[in-house]
C-alpha positions in Angstrom: 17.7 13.1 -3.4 15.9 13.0 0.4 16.9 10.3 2.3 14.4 10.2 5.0 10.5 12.4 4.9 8.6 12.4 7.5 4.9 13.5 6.8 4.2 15.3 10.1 0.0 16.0 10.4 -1.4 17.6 13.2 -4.9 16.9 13.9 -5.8 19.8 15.8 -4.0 22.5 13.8 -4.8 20.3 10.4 -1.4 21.2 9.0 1.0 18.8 8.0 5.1 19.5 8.1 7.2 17.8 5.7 10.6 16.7 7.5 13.1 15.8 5.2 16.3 14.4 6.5 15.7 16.4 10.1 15.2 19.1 8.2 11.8 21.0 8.5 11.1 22.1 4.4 7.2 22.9 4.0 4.5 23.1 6.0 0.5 22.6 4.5 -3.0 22.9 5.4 -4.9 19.6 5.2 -8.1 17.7 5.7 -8.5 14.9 8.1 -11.2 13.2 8.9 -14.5 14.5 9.8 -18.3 13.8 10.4 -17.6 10.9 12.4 -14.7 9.6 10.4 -11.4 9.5 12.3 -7.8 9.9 11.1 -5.7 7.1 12.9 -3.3 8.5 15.2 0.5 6.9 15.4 3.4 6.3 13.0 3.2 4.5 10.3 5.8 3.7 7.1 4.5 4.2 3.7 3.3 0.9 2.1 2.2 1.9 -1.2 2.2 4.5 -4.0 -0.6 5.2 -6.6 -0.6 8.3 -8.7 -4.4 8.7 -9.9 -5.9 6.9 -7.4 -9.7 6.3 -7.4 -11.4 5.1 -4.8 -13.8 2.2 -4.8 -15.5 2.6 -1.1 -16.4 6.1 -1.9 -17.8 6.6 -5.8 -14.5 6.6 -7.8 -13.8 9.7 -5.8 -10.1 10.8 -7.4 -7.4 10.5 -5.0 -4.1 11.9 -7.0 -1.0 10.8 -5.5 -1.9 8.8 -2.8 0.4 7.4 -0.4 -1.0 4.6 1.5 -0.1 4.0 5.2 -2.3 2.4 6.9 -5.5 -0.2 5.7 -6.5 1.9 2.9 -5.8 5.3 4.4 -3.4 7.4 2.3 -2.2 11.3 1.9 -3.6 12.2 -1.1 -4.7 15.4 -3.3 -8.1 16.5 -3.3 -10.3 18.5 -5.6 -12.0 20.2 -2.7 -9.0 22.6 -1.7 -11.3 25.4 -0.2 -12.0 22.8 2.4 -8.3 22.4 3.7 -7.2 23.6 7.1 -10.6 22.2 8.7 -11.8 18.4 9.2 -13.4 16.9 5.9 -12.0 13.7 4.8 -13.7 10.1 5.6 -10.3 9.4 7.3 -7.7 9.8 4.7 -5.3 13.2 4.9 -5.9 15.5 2.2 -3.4 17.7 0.8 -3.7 20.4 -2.4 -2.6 18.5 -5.5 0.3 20.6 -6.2 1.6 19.8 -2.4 0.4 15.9 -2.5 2.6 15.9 -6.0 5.5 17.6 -4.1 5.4 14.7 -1.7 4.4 11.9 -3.9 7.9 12.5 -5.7 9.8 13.1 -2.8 8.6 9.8 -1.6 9.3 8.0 -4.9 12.9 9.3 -5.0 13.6 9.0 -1.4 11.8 4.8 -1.5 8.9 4.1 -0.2 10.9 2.5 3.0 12.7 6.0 4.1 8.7 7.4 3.9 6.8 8.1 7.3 3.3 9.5 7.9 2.8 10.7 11.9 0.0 11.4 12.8 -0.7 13.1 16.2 -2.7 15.6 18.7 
């Protein structure tokens, strides 16, 4: 069981590293945000999990194991995974399902409290 995960997500190479207890395990292509639509830089502690997320701002859109950071924006999987590795989202950080399931249950097992998203350059 992880003790500590760190969600690592660089804006300018839209990957994200997955740290878990110090210890560098995967690394992903993600979606931030685009179009206008900023991902919030910083370090923030998981404050929520949902596993089949929908979203009400943005028509239902699904939003598969989301973890919520920070006023509504979350990592989450999208359906739109040719789009990873290049600015798409309305903010949140979008992952491939398969990866945002990978980190969904790492983040269950390790609590929500031992769960940080960084965000950063």
């Amino acid at each position: 069981m992880p003790g500590q995960v760190v969600a690592a997500i660089s804006l300018q190479s839209q990957t994200m590293k997955v740290i878990i207890d110090g210890q560098e395990a995967y690394e992903w292509p993600v979606s931030t945000g685009a179009g206008g639509y900023t991902t919030p830089k910083g370090i923030y502690g998981a404050e929520w999990l949902s596993r089949n997320h929908r979203s009400r701002k943005y028509n239902n859109a699904p939003m598969p194991y989301a973890i919520f950071f920070y006023h509504g924006f979350a990592v989450h999987g999208t359906d739109q995974i040719s789009r990873l590795g290049r600015p798409a989202s309305h903010g949140c950080v979008r992952l491939d399902p398969a990866n945002a399931a990978i980190l969904f249950d790492m983040a269950k097992q390790a609590g929500i409290e031992n769960m940080t998203v960084v965000i950063g350059d």
